[in-house]
N, CA and C of each residue as an Amber inpcrd file, in Angstrom:
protein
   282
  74.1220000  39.6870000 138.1620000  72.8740000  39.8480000 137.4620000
  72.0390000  38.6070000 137.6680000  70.5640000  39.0410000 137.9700000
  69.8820000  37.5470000 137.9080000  68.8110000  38.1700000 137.0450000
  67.5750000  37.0200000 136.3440000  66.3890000  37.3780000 135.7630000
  65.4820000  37.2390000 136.6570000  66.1260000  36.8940000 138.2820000
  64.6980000  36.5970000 138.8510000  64.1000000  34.8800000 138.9750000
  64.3820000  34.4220000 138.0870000  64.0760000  32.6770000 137.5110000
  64.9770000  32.0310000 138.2460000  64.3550000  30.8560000 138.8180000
  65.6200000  30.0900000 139.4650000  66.0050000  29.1200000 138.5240000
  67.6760000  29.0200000 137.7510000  67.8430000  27.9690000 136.9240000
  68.8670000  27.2230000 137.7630000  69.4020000  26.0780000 137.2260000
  70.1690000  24.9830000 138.0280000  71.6590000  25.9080000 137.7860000
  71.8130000  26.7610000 136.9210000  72.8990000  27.3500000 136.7450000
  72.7940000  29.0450000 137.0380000  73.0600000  30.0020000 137.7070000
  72.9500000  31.0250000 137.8100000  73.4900000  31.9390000 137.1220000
  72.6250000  33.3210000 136.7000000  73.0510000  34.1960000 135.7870000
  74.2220000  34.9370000 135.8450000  74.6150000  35.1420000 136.7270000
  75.7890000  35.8750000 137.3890000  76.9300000  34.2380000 136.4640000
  76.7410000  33.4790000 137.0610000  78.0180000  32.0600000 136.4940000
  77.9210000  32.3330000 134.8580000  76.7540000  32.1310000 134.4580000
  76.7000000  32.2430000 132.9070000  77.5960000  33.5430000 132.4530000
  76.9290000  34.1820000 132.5230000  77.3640000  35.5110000 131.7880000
  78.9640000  35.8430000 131.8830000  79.6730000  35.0850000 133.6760000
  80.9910000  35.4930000 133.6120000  81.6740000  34.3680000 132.9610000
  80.8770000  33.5960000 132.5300000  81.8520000  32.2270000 131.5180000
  81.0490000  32.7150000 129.9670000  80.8950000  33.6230000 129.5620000
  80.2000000  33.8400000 127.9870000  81.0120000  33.9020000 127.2230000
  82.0040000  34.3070000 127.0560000  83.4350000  34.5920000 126.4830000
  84.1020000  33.0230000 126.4540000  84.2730000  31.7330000 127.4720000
  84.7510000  30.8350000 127.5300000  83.8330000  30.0260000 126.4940000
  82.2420000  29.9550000 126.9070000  81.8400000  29.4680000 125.6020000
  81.5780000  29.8850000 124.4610000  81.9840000  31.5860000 124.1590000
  82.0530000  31.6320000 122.7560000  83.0180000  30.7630000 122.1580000
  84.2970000  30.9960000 123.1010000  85.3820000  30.5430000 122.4020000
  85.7140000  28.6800000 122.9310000  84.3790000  28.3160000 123.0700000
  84.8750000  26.9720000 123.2110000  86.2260000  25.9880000 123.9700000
  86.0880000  27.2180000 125.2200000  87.0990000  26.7780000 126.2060000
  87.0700000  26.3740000 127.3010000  85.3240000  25.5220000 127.3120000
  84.8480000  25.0280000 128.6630000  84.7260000  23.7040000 127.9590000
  84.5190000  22.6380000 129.0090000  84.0920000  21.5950000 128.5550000
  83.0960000  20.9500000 128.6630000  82.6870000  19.9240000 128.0620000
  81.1560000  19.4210000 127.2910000  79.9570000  19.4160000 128.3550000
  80.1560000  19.1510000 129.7650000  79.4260000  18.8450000 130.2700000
  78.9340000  20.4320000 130.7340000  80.2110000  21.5390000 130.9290000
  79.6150000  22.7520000 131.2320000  78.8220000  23.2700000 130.0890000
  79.2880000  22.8100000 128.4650000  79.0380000  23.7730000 127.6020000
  77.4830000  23.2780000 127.8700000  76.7490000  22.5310000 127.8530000
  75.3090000  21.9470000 127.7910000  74.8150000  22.8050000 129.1000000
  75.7020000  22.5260000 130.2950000  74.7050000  23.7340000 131.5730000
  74.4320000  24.9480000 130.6830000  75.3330000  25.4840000 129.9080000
  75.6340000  26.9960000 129.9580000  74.4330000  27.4680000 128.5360000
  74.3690000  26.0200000 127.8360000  73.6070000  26.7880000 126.2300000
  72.0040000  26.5700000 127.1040000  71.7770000  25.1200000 128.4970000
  70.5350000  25.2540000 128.5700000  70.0660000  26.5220000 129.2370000
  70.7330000  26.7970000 129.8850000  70.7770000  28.4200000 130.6650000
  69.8710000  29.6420000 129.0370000  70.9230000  29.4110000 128.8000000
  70.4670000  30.2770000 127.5040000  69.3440000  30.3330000 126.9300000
  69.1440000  28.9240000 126.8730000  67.8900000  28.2380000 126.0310000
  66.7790000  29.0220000 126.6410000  66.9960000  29.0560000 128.3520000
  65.6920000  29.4400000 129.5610000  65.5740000  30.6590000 130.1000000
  66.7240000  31.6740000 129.3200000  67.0300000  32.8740000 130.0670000
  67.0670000  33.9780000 129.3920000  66.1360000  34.6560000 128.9310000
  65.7650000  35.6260000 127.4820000  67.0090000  37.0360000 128.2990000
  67.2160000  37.1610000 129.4370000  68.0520000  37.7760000 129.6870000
  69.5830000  37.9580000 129.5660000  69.7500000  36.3380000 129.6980000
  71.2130000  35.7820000 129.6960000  71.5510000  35.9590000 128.0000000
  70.2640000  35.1530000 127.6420000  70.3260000  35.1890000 126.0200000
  70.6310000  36.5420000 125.6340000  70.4300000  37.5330000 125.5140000
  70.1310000  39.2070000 125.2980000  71.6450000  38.9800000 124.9000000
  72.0210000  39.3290000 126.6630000  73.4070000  39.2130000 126.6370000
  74.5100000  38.4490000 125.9710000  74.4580000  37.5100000 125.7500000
  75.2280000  36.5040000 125.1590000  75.4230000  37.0760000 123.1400000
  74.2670000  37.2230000 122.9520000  74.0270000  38.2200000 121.9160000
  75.0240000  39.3850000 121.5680000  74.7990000  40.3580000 122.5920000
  76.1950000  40.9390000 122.3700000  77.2560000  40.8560000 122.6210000
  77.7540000  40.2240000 123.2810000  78.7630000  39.2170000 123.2960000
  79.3910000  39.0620000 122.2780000  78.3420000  37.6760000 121.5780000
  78.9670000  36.8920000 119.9780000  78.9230000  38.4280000 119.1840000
  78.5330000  39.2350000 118.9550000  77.9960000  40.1270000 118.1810000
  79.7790000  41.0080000 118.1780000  79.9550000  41.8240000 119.4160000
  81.2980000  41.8490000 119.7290000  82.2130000  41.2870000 119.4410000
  81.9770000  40.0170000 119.5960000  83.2230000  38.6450000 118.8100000
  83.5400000  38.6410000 117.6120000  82.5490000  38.9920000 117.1030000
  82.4560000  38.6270000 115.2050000  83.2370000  40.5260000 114.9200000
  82.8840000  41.4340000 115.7100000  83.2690000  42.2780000 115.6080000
  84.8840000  42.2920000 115.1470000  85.2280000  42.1730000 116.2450000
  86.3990000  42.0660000 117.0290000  87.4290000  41.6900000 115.9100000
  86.8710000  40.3440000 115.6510000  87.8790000  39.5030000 114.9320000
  87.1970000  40.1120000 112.6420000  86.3400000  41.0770000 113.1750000
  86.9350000  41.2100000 111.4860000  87.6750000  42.4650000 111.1070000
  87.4130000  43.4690000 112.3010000  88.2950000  44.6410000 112.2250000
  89.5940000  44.4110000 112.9020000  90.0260000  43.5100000 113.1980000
  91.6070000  42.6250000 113.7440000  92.0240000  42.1780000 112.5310000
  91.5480000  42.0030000 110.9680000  91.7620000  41.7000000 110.3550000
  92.5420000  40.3350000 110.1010000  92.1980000  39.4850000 110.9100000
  92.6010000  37.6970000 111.1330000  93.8060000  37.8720000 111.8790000
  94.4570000  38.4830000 112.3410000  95.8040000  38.6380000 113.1550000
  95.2870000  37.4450000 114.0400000  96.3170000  36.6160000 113.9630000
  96.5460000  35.9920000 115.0980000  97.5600000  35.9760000 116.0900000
  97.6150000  35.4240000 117.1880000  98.6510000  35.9400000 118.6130000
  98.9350000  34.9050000 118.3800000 100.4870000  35.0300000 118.9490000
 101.3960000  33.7760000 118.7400000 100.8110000  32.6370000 120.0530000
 101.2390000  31.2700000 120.1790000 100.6910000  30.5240000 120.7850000
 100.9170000  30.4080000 121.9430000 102.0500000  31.0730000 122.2020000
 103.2100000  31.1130000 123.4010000 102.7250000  32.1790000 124.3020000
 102.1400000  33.1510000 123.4610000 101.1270000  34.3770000 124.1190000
  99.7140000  34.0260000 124.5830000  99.1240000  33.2450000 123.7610000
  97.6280000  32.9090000 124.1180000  97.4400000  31.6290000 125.5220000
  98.9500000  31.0070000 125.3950000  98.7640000  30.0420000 126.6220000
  99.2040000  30.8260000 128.1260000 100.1130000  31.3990000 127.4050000
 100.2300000  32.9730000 128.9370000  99.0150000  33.5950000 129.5270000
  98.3830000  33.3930000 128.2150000  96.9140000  34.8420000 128.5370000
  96.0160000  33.6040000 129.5090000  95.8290000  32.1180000 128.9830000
  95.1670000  31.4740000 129.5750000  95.7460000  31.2000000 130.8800000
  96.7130000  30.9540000 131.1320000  97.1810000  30.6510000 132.5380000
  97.4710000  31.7930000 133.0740000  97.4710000  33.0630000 133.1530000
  96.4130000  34.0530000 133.7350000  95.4400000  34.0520000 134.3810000
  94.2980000  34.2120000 133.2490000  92.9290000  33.9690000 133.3770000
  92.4330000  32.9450000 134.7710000  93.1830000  31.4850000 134.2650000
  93.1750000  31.0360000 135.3360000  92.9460000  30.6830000 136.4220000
  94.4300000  31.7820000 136.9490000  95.0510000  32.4230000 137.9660000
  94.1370000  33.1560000 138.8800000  93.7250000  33.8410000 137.8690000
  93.0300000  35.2700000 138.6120000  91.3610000  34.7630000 138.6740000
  90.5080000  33.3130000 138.2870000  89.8250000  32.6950000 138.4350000
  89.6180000  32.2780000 139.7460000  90.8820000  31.4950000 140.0540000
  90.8740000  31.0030000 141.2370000  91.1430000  31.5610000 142.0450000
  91.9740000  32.8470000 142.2500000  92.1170000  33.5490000 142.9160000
  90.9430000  34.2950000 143.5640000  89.8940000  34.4810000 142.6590000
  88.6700000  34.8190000 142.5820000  87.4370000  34.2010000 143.8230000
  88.1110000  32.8160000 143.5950000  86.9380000  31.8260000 144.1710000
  86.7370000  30.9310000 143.1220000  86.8680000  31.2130000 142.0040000
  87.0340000  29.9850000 140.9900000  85.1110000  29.9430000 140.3320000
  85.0490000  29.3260000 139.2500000  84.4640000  29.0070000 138.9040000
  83.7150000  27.6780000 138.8980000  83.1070000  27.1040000 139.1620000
  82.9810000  25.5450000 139.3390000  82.4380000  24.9070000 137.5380000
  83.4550000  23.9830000 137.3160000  83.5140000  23.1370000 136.0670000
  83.7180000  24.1330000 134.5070000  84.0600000  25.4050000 134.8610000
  84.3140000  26.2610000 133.8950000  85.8510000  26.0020000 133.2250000
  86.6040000  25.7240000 133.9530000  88.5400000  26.3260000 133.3050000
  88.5940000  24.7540000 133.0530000  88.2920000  23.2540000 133.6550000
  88.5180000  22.1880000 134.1930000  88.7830000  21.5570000 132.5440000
């Protein structure tokens, strides 16, 4: 997906890391590319929207269940996996 706009970060990168910065699993220097993206991208923004919107969902009809820790570091080294396998993300998993 693009809006068309050229930003220093591309819409297609944003949107497939939206989930990493809901959940605050990128780090500082990406999270600032990724919110100014947002800031400049009424499209990206849209999206990101339902996203968090989904999130908040998610986790109140889950009724606070949480996954054991041993499971969630599996799920991340996965993710990963199949990142890089991908082509990787640049400064997203790091």
């Amino acid at each position: 997906m693009s809006c068309g706009d050229s930003h220093e970060t591309d819409c297609s990168e944003v949107l497939s890391e939206v989930w990493l910065f809901l959940d605050h699993e990128c780090d500082e220097k990406r999270r600032r590319l990724l919110e100014q993206h947002l800031d400049e991208c009424s499209p990206c923004l849209e999206q990101y929207g339902i996203e968090e919107h989904l999130k908040v969902l998610l986790a109140r009809k889950c009724g606070g269940e949480h996954a054991p820790e041993a499971f969630k570091q599996r799920l991340r080294d996965q993710i990963r996996k199949t990142v890089v396998e991908q082509g990787g993300v640049p400064g997203g998993l790091e």
